[in-house]
N, C-alpha and C positions, 0 to 999 in steps of 0.2 A: 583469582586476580581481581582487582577492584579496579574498576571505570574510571580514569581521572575526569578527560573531556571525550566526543566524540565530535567530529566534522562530517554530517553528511553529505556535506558537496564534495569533499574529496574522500571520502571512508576511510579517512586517518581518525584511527585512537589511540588515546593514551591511558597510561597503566602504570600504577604507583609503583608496582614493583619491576618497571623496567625503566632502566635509566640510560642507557644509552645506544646507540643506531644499533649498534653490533646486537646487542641481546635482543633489539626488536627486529632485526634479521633473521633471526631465530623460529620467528612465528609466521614468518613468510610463507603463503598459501596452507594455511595450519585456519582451518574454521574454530572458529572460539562461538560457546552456547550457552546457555540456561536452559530453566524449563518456564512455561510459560506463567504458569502461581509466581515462580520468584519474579519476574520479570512486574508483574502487575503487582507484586509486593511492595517492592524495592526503588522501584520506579517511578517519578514523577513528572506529568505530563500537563502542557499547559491548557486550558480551556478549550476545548474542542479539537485537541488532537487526541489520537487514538493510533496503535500499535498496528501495525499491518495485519497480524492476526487475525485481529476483533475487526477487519473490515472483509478480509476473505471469507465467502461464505452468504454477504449480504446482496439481498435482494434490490438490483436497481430497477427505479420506477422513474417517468419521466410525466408530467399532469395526470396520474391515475393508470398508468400503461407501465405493463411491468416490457423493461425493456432486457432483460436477463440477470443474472447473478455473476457476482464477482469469481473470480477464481483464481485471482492471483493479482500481482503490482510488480510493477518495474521501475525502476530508476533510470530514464534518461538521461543524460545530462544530469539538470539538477530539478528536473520536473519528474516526480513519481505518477506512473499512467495508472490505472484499472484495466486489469486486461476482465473483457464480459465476455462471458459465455454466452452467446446471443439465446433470447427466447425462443424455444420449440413453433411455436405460432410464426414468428418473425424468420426466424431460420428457415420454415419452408417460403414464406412467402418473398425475401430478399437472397435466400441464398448465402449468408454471410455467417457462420457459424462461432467466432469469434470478431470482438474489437477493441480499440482502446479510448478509454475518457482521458484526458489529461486531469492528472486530482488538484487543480485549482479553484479557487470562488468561483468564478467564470460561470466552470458547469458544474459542479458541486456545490449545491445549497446546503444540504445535510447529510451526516452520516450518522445516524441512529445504529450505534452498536449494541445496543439492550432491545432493539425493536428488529433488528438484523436488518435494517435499511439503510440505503443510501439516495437521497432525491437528488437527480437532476436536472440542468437545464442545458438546450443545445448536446444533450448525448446521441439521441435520435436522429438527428443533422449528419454528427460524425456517421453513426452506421448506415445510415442511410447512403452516404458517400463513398462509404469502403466500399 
């Protein structure tokens, strides 16, 4: 099937080859995939966005303090979180074994997916307060 549009605020897409409600009923709770090579083939992403993929996995730091690794994102509303898996160090001493960043500028500076990083600001505020 080929991608017309997609709306991530409401996870409505569209698909050339369906034309009308009734056939897009069809695919009601039906997962639709790729693999991830086509996906970063095929795919074009604007300057500083990057695929949920290429962010799980990366290592959050907040001024030189690794504050855990990513291990997942979620779609609130229309705000995507990072869920961390808090640091081993930090986890004994807070107690907090998971939490979430909100993935806005705010506290996301950078997300170095070739370096497996993600910089912060104000992340350690949030875990500190869970």
């Amino acid at each position: 099937m080929t991608l017309r549009s997609f709306n991530p605020h409401s996870n409505q897409a569209r698909f050339d080859e369906i034309n009308s409600r009734e056939e897009a009923a069809l695919l009601t709770n039906h997962l639709l995939y790729t693999t991830m090579e086509k996906t970063l083939q095929e795919c074009t992403l604007e300057e500083g966005e990057h695929f949920w993929f290429e962010i799980v996995g990366c290592e959050v730091m907040e001024e030189g303090e690794r504050l855990g690794k990513v291990e997942g994102i979620e779609r609130l509303g229309a705000v995507d979180y990072l869920i961390i898996q808090t640091d081993p160090l930090l986890q004994k001493a807070l107690g907090i074994k998971r939490f979430l960043v909100p993935y806005i500028d705010r506290f996301v500076l950078l997300a170095d997916v070739k370096n497996r990083l993600v910089e912060c600001s104000g992340a350690k505020g949030i875990l500190e307060a869970s």
